[in-house]
C-alpha positions in Angstrom: 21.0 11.7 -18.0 23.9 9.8 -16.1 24.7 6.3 -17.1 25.5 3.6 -14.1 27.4 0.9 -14.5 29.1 -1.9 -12.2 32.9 -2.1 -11.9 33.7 -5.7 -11.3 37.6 -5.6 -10.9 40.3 -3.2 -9.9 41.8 -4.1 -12.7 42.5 -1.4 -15.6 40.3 0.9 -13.6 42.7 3.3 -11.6 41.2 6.3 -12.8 37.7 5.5 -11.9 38.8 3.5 -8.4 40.4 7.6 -7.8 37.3 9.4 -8.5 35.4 6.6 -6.2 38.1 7.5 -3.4 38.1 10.9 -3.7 34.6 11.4 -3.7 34.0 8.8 -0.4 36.4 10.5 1.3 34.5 14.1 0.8 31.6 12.6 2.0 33.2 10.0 4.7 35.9 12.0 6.5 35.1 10.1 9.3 36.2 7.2 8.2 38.3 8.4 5.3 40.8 5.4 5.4 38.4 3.3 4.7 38.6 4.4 0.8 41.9 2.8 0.7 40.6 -0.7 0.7 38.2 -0.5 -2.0 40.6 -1.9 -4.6 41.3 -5.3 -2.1 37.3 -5.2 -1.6 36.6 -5.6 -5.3 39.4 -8.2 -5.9 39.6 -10.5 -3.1 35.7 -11.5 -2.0 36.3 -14.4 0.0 38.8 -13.1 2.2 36.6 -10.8 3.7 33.7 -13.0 3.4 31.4 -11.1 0.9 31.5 -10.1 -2.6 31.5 -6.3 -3.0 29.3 -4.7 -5.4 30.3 -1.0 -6.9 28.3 0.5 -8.8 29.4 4.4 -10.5 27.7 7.0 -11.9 28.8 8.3 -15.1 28.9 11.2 -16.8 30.3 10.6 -20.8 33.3 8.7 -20.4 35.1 8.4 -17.8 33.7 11.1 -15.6 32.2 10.1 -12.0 29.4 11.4 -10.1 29.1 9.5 -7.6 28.7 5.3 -6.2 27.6 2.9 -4.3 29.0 0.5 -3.0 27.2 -2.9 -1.6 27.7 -5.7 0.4 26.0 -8.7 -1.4 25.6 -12.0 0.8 25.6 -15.2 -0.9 24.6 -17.6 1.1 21.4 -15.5 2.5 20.8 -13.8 -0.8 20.5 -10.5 0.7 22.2 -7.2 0.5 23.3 -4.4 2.7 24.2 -0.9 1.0 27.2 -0.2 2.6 27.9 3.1 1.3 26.4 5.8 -1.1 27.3 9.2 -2.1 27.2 12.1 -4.9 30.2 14.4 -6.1 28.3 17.5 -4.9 30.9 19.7 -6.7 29.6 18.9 -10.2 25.8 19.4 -9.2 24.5 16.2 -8.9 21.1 16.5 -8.7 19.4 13.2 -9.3 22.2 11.3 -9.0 21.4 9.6 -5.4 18.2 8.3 -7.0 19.5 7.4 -9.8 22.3 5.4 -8.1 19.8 3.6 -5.3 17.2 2.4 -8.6 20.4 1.1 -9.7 21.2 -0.3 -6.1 17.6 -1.8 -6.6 17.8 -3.1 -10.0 21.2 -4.7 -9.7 19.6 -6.5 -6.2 16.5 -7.9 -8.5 18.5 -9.3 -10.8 20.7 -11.1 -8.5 17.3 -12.6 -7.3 18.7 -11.0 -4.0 15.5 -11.5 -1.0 15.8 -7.9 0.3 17.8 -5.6 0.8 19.0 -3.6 4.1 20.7 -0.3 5.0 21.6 2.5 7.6 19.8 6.0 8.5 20.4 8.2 11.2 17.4 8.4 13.4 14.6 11.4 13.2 13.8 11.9 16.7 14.2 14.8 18.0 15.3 13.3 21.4 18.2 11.4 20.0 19.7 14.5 17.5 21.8 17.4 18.9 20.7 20.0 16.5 18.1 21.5 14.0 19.8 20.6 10.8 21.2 17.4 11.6 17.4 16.2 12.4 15.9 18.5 9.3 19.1 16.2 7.0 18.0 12.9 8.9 13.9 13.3 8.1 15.3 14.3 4.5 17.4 10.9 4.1 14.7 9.2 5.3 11.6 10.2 3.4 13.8 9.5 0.5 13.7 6.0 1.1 10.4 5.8 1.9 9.2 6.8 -1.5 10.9 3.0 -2.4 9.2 1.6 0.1 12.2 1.1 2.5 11.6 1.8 6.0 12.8 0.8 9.9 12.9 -2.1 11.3 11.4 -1.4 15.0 11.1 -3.4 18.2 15.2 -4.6 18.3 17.9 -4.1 19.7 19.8 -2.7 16.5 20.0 1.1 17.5 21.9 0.1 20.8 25.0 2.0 20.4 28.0 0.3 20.4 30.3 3.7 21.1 28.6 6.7 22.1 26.6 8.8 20.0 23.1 7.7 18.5 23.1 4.5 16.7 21.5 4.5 13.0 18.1 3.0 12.2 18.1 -0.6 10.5 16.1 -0.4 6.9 14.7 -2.7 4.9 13.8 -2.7 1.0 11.6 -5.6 0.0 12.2 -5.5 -3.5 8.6 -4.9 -4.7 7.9 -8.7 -2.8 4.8 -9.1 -1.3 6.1 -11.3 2.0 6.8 -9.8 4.8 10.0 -10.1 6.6 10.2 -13.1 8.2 12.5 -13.2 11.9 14.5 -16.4 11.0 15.4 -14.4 7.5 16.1 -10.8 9.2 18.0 -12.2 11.9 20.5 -14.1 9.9 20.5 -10.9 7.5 21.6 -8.4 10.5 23.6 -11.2 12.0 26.5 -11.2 9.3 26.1 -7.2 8.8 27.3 -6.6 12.1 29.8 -10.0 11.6 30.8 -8.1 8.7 30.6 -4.3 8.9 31.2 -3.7 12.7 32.8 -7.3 13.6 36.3 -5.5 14.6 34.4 -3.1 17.3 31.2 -5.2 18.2 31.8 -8.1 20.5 30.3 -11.9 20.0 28.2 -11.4 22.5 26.6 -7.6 21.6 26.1 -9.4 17.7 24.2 -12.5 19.4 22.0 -9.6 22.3 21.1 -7.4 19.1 20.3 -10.6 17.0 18.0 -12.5 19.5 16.1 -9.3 19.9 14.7 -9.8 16.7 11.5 -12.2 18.1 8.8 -10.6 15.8 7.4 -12.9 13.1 7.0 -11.0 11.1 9.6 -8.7 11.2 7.8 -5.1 12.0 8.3 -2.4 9.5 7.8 1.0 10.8 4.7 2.6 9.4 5.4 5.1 6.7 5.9 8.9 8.5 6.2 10.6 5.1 5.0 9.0 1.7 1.3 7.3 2.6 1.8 4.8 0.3 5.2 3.6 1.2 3.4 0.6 3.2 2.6 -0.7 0.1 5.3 -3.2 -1.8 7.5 -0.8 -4.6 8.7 -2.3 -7.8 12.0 -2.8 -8.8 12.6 0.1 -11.9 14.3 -2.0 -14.7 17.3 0.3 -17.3 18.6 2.1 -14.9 21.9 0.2 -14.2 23.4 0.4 -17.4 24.9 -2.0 -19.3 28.6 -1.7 -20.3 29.7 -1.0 -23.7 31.1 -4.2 -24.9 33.4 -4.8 -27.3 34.8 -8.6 -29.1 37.7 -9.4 -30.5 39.0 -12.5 -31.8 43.0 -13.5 -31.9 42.2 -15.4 -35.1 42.6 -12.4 -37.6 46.9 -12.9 -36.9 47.2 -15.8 -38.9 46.1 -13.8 -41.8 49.5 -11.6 -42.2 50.7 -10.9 -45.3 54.6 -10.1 -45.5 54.8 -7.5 -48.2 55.4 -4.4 -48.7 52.6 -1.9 -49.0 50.5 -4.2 -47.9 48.8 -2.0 -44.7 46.2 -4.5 -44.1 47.9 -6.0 -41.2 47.0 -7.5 -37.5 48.9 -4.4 -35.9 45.8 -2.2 -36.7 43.4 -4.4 -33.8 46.2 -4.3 -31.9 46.6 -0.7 -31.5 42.4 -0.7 -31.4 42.1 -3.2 -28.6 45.0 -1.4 -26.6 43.1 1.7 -26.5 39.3 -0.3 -26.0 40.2 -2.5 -23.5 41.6 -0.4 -20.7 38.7 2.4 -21.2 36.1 2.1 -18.2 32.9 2.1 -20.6 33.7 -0.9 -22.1 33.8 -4.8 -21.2 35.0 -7.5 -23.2 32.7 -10.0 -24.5 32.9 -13.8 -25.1 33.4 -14.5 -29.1 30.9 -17.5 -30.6 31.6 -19.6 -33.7 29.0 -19.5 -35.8 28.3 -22.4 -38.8 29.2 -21.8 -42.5 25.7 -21.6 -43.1 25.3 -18.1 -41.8 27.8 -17.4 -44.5 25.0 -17.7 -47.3 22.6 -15.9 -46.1 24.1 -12.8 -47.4 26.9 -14.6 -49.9 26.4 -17.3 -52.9 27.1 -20.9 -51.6 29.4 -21.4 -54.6 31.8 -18.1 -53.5 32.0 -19.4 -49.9 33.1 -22.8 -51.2 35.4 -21.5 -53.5 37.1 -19.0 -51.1 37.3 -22.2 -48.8 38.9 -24.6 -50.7 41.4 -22.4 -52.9 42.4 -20.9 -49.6 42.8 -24.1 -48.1 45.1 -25.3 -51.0 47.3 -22.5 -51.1 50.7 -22.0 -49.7 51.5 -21.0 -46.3 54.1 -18.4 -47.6 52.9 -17.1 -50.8 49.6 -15.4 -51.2 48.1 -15.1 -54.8 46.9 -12.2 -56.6 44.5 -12.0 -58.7 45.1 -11.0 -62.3 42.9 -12.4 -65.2 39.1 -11.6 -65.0 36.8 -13.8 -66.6 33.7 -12.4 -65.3 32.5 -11.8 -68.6 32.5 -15.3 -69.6 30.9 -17.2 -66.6 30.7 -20.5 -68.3 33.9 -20.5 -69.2 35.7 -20.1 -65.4 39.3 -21.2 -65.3 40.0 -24.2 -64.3 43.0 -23.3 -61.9 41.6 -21.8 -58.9 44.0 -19.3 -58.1 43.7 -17.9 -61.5 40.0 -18.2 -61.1 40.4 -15.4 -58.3 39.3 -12.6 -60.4 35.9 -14.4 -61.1 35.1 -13.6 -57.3 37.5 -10.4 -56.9 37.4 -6.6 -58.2 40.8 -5.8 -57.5 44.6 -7.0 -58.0 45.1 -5.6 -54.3 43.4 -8.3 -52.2 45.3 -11.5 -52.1 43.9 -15.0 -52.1 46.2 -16.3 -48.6 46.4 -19.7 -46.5 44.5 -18.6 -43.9 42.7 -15.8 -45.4 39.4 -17.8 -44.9 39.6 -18.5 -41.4 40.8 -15.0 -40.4 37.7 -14.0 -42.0 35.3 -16.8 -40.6 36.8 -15.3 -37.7 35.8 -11.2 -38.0 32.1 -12.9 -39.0 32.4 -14.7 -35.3 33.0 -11.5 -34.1 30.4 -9.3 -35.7 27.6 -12.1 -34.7 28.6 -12.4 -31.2 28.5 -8.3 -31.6 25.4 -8.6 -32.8 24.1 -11.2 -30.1 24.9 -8.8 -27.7 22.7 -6.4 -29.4 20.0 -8.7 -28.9 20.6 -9.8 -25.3 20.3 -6.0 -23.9 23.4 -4.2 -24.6 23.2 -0.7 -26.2 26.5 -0.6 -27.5 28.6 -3.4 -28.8 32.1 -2.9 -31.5 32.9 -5.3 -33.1 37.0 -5.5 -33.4 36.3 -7.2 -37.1 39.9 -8.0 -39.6 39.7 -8.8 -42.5 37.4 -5.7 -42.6 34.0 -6.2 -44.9 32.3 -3.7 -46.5 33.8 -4.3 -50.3 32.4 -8.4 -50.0 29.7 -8.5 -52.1 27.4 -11.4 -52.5 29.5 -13.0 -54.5 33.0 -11.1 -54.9 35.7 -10.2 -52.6 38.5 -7.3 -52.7 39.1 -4.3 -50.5 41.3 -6.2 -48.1 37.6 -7.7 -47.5 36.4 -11.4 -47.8 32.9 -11.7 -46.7 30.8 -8.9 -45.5 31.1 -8.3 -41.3 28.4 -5.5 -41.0 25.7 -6.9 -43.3 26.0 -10.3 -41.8 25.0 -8.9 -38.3 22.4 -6.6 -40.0 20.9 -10.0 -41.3 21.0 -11.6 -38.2 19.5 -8.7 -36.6 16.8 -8.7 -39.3 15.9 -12.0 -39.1 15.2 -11.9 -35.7 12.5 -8.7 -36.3 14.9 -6.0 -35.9 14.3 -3.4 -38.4 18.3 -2.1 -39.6 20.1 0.5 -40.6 23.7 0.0 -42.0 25.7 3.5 -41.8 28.8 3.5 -43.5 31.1 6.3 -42.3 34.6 4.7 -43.8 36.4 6.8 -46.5 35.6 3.8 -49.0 31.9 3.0 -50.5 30.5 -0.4 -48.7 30.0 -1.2 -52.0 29.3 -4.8 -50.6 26.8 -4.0 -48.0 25.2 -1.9 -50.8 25.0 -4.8 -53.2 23.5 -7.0 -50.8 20.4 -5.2 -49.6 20.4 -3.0 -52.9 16.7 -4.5 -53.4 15.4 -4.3 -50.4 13.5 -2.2 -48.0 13.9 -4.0 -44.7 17.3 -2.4 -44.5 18.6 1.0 -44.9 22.2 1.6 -46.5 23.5 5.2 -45.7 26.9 5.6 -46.9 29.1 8.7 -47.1 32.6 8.2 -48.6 34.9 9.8 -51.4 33.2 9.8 -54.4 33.7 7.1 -56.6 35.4 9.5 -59.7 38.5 9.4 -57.7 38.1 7.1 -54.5 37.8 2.9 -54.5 36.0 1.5 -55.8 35.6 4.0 -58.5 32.4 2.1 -60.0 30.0 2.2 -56.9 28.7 4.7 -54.8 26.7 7.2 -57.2 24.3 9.6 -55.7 21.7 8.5 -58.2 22.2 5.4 -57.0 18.9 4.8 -54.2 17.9 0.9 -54.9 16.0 -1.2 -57.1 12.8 -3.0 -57.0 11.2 -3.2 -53.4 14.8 -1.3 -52.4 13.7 1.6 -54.1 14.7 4.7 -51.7 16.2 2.8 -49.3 20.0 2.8 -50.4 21.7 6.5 -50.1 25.0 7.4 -50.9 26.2 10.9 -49.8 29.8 11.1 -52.3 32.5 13.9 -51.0 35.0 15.8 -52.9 38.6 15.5 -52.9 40.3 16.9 -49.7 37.1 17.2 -47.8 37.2 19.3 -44.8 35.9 18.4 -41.6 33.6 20.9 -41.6 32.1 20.0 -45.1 32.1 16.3 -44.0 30.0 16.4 -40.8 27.7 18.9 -42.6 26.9 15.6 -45.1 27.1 13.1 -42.0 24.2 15.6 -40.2 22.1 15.4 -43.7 23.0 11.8 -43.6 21.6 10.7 -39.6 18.7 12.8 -40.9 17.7 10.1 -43.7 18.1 7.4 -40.7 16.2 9.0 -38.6 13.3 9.0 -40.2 13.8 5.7 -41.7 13.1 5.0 -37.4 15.3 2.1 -37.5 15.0 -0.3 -34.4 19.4 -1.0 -34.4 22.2 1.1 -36.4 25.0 -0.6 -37.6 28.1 1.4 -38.3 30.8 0.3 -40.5 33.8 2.7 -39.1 36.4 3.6 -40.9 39.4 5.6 -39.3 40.2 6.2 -43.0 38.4 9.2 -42.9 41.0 11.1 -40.8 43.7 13.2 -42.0 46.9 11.7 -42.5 45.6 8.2 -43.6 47.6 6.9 -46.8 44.2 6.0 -48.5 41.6 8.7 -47.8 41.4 12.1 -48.5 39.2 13.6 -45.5 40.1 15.8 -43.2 38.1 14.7 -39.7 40.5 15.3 -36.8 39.8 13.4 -33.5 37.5 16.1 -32.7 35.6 15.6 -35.6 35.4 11.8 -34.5 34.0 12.4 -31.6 31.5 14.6 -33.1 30.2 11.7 -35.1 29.8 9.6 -32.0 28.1 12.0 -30.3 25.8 12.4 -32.6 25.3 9.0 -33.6 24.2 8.5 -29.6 21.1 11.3 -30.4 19.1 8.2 -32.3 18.5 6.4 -29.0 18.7 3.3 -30.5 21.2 0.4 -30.0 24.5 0.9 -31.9 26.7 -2.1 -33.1 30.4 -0.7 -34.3 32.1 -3.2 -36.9 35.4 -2.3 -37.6 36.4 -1.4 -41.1 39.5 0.8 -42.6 42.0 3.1 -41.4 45.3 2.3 -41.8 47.6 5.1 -39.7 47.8 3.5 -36.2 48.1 7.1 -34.8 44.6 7.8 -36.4 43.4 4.7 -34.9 44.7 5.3 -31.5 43.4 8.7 -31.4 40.4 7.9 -33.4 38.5 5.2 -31.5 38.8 6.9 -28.4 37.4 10.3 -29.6 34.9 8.3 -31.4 33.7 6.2 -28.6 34.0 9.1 -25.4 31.4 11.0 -28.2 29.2 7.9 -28.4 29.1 7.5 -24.4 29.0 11.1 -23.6 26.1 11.7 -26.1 23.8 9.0 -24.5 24.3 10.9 -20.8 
């Protein structure tokens, strides 16, 4: 299956722009050069007086097939399919029809009125040999299965030079109006302005215009499909999507300055410098959501007290906690920092100025992840810091605050999704398990070291499946110490096969780079090969994947990590 996707910009896309040219070129000698302006085309619109529209064919990440590449008129709604080819070399069978459904799609949904385009004629009279006219009927009847056919009765296939001059098509879009002359001649007035302005005079533009005088336009009748006379719809999924991925500059102002402490913003830096650049992805705008969404995973008493003591703390000095009073709830201390280990499980995860906001901020982020989900998009990561997974309902620690991933699995959920929450980080999501521990409307798969040896040592028990209603629908796969790769994506296959046939409708993945070797608080032995492993496999559910962003704390592993992970996620959905 090939995935097609638009390339808006030049911009970060050199690799891909070089597969485009090569690929024209091999097809286009004729007019080879032309390649060489494709960056300018995509970047600078209104200097040559219509926005370009490319769209590539994809195989796993980064790989291209082939592309089209349209001319899309504003101001008369219309389009003209400028150019459209297939990297023969790699056997791309399927990929023309794949790219014009695209071609088609992406025209609907610009609510464009029709949409026109070039073939060599099929008469016999007007074609020098066999194969050219056996290539020319072939281009043609492929068209006609959309219902795009020749315009007849104008002056369009007057050459300009010598040679024969193409055939003028036209794709309604599925509409059921014909073609009216006012419309077509305004559409082949600025293709010619356009495409052939620098060789076609004013006055062969205005002769081959005014020879338009049907009204309507006439279509030729169909010479190889019978029922190409009749309107064809528009296929919808074909043009893909983007990956996209948010990110929110917020999480810096939560840095603490001590040693040890590997928590830091430098982690989605080294993410986003990988993500951004990478041609499957697209950046998408980050919401702010109210407090309110806060509680409907976490206790209204821990949000307000993470807010408050966080908001009358120091700027300089973050506070650990170190007295735990949980055993005596009606008897909390009444100094909040001190109070800290009412709400935390650790003496690790400091209480910071702007702890709160940074992680208001990864719950933006992981919402507007999850928005995306809803809106379409079949892949969205969420760039989340302060990570989540250790937040429990009413408790923070892990270097986590409130709980990223099962905050968008609740959003997802309330809006009928039916969730699954896989937790691939080194560390049990001890939080996300907490949280829909008594439920059945969401699965929680997690596979991490087992809790004998591995944070947070009291969670994460095979025998531990759910309660109540949740009965069976919490699963915890532990590992052993120094796991190997091989031994670990054994349990990850067991794993996909418990969500699998739990048939959710969305996956949420709480990733955690902490699972590769090297990192200073795992003990698994997944090498970037083993990442991408999990991505491709993860891409076999067919369902729509939101990524929030958990641990790992080498930024080589993360470097090398997300991109393995992420190429395996896009290659296994082609």
């Amino acid at each position: 299956m090939i995935r097609i996707r638009r390339v808006h910009t030049s911009l970060g896309q050199d690799d891909v722009l070089r597969q485009v040219q090569v690929i024209f070129r091999a097809n286009f000698s004729a007019v080879a050069s032309y390649a060489d302006k494709i960056p300018n085309l995509l970047d600078e619109p209104v200097s040559f007086g219509y926005r370009t529209v490319l769209l590539v064919a994809e195989k796993g990440l980064g790989r291209i097939v082939g592309f089209a590449m349209v001319m899309y008129f504003t101001e008369i709604k219309s389009a003209f399919l400028d150019f459209m080819a297939v990297d023969t070399t790699t056997g791309g069978r399927g990929v023309g029809g794949a790219l014009y459904e695209a071609v088609r799609e992406f025209c609907r949904n610009s609510q464009a009125r029709g949409l026109y385009l070039e073939a060599l004629p099929d008469d016999p009279k007007l074609v020098q040999t066999a194969g050219e006219l056996a290539e020319n009927r072939r281009r043609l009847k492929f068209y006609e299965r959309y219902g795009t056919r020749p315009i007849e009765g104008t002056a369009y296939e007057t050459a300009i030079g010598g040679g024969s001059a193409p055939h003028l098509l036209f794709d309604g879009l599925g509409r059921e109006k014909p073609l009216g002359r006012k419309e077509g001649q305004a559409a082949v007035r600025l293709i010619l302005e356009k495409k052939y302005g620098h060789i076609a005079s004013p006055e062969y533009i205005r002769m081959v215009t005014d020879s338009i005088r049907d009204d309507p336009v006439r279509i030729r009748a169909p010479r190889y499909v019978p029922a190409a006379d009749k309107p064809q719809a528009v296929l919808s999924k074909r043009l893909s999507r983007p990956f996209g991925y948010a990110i929110s500059i917020n999480h810096q102002v939560h840095h603490v300055h001590e040693r040890g402490y590997v928590e830091r913003p430098a982690r989605i830096r080294a993410l986003a410098a990988v993500v951004a650049p990478l041609s499957v992805f697209e950046p998408v705008k980050v919401r702010h959501f109210p407090e309110s969404v806060l509680r409907t995973v976490h206790d209204g008493d821990f949000v307000a007290y993470l807010r408050t003591v966080c908001e009358k703390l120091s700027p300089t000095t973050p506070v650990y906690p170190y007295v735990f009073p949980i055993r005596r709830p009606e008897r909390r201390p009444k100094e909040l920092a001190i109070r800290a280990g009412y709400y935390c499980i650790d003496t690790f995860t400091p209480l910071y100025k702007h702890a709160y906001d940074a992680a208001r901020s990864a719950v933006d982020v992981a919402l507007s992840s999850a928005e995306e989900i809803l809106n379409g998009r079949h892949v969205a990561y969420a760039l989340c810091r302060p990570p989540g997974h250790h937040a429990e309902r009413r408790v923070f620690g892990g270097f986590c605050y409130f709980n990223n991933a099962a905050l968008a699995a609740e959003h997802l959920v309330r809006r009928g999704y039916k969730a699954a929450v896989f937790d691939v980080d080194f560390h049990h999501g001890n939080g996300t398990q907490d949280i829909f521990y008594r439920r059945s409307d969401v699965l929680f798969v997690s596979i991490h070291g087992h809790p004998n040896f591995a944070y947070p040592y009291f969670s994460g028990f095979r025998d531990e499946t759910g309660e109540g209603p949740g009965l069976g629908f919490n699963r915890n796969f532990p590992l052993p110490e120094q796991c190997s790769e091989e031994r670990y994506l054994n349990t990850f296959s067991d794993a996909c096969d418990v969500i699998v046939r739990f048939k959710p409708d969305v996956l949420i993945v709480s990733l955690g780079f902490d699972i590769m070797k090297g990192d200073p608080t795992g003990e698994v032995m997944l090498t970037a090969r083993g990442m991408e492993t999990i991505g491709r496999r993860l891409a076999t559910m067919k369902v729509p994947v939101l990524v929030v962003q958990e641990g790992g704390y080498t930024l080589r592993n993360l470097r090398r990590g997300v991109r393995a992970f992420f190429a395996g996620l896009a290659a296994g959905q082609t």
